[in-house]
C-alpha positions as CSV (number, residue, x, y, z in Angstrom):
1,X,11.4,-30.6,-36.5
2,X,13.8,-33.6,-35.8
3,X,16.7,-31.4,-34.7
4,X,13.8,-29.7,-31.8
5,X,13.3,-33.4,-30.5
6,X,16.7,-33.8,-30.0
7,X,16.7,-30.3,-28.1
8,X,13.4,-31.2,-26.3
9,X,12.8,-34.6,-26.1
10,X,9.3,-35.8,-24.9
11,X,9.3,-37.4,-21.5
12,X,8.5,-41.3,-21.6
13,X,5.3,-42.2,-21.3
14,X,3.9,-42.0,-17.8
15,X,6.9,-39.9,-16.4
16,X,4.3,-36.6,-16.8
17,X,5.6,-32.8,-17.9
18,X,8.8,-31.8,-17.8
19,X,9.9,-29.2,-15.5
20,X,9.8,-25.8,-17.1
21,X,13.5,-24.4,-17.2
22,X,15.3,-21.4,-15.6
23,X,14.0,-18.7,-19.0
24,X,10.5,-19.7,-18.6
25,X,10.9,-19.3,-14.8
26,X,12.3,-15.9,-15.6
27,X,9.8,-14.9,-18.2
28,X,6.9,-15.5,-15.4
29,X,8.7,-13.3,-12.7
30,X,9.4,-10.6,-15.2
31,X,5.6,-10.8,-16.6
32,X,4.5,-10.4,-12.6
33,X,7.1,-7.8,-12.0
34,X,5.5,-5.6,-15.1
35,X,2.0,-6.3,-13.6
36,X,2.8,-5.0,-10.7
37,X,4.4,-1.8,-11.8
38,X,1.7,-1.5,-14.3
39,X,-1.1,-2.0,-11.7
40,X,-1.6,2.0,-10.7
41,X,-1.9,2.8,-14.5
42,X,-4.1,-0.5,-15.2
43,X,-6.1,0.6,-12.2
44,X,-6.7,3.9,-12.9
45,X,-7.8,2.9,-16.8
46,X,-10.6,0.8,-15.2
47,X,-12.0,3.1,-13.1
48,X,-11.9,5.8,-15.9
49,X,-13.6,3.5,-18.4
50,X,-16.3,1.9,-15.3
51,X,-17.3,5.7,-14.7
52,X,-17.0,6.6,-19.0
53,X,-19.9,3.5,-19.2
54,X,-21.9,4.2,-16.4
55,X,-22.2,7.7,-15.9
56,X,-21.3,7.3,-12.0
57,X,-18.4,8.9,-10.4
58,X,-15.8,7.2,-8.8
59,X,-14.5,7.6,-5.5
60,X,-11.6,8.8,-5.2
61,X,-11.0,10.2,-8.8
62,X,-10.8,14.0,-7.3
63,X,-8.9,14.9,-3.8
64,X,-8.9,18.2,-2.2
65,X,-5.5,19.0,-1.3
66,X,-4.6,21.3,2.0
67,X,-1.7,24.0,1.8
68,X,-0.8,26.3,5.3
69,X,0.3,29.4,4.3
70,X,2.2,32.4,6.7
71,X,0.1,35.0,5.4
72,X,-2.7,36.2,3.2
73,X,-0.5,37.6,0.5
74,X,1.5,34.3,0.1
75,X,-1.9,31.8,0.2
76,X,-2.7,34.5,-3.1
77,X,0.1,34.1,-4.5
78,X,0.7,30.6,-4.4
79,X,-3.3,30.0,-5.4
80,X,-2.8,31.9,-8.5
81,X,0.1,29.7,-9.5
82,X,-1.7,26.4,-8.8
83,X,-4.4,28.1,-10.9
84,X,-2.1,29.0,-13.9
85,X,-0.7,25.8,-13.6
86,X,-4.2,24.4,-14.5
87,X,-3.2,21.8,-11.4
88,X,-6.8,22.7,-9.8
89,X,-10.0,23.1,-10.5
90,X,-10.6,26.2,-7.6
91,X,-8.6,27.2,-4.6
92,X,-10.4,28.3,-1.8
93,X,-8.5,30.6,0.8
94,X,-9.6,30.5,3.9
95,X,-9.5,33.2,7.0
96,X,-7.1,33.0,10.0
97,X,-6.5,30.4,12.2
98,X,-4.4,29.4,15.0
99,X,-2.1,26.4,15.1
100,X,0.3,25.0,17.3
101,X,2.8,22.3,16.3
102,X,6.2,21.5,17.8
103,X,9.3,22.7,15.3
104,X,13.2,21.8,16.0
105,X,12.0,20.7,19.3
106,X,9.9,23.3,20.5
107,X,6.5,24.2,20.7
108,X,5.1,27.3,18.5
109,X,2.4,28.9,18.2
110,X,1.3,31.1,15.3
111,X,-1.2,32.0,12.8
112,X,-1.7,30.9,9.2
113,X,-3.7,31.1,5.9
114,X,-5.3,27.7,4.5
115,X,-5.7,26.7,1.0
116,X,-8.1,23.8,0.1
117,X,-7.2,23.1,-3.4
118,X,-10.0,21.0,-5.6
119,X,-7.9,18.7,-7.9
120,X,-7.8,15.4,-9.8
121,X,-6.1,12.9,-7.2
122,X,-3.5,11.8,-10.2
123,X,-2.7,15.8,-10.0
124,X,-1.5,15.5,-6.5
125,X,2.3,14.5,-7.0
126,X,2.7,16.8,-9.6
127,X,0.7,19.8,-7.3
128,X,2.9,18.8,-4.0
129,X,6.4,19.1,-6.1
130,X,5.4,22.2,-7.4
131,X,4.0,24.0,-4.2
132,X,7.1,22.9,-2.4
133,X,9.0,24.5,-5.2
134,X,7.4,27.8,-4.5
135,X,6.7,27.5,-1.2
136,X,8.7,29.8,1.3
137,X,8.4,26.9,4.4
138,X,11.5,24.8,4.8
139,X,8.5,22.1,5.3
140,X,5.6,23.6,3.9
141,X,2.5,21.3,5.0
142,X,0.6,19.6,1.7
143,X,-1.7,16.9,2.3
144,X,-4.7,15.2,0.5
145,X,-8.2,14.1,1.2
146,X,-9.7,11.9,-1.6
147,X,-13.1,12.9,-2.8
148,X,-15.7,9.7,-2.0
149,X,-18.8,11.4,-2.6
150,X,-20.1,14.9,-3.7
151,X,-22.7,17.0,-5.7
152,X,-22.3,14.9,-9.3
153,X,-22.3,18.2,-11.0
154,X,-19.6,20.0,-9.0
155,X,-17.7,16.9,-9.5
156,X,-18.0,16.9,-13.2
157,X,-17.0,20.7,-13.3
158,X,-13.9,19.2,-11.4
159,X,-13.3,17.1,-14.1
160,X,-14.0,19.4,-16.9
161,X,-11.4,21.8,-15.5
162,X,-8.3,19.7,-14.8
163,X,-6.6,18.9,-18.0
164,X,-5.7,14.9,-17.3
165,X,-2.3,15.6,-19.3
């Protein structure tokens, strides 16, 4: 103990706390840095265990994603792999429509096929890279919609049929 005083001495009387040194300082900014990377996954655990004790669903835990296909047989094709992928909990294909949107500079006009895929939010990354993957469009449009609301059982179904892996 007499060898740590000599390493740490105790301030004189009246001269208050020492100033913590450059490790502690760096301890504190690493401990802030892990909370902040941690904070999604910390997040997502609360709400998960708030909706486990309550019973009440919690906005945003589901998403519908939508995917513009050129044609019928591709929106079939590329359903049927979300669906063997287990990355949705339904697919619904939807008729014709028109869309115009401006591509290398020029406005075009055509007609596409639209998917709106029923998934777990914390699926979306992994549904995105994988559509893309299969996906003939250079730039295949994928975008989400969290769920805030919805028929409690529906949503439940959701649940039940996304594996959270």
């Amino acid at each position: 103990m007499e060898g740590l005083r000599q390493r740490c001495p105790l301030p004189p009387a009246g001269q208050g706390c020492p100033r913590p040194g450059r490790g502690t300082a760096l301890l504190v900014l690493l401990l802030l840095l892990l909370l902040l990377l941690l904070h999604p996954l910390l997040q997502s655990l609360a709400l998960q265990l708030h909706s486990a004790l309550t019973g009440s669903y919690v906005p945003g835990t589901h998403s519908v994603a939508f995917v513009t296909c050129l044609n019928e047989h591709i929106a079939r094709d590329i359903a049927r792999a979300i669906m063997d992928r287990r990355l949705a909990a339904c697919v619904s294909i939807l008729p014709k429509s028109s869309a115009l949107y401006f591509w290398k500079g020029e406005l075009e006009e055509s007609t596409e096929i639209l998917l709106l895929v029923k998934t777990r939010t914390s699926k979306i990354g992994e549904l995105s890279n994988y559509v893309r993957s299969i996906h003939p469009f250079e730039i295949p449009e994928i975008i989400s919609l969290p769920i805030d609301q919805g028929n409690p059982g529906y949503l439940q179904w959701m649940e039940e049929n996304v594996p959270r892996r």
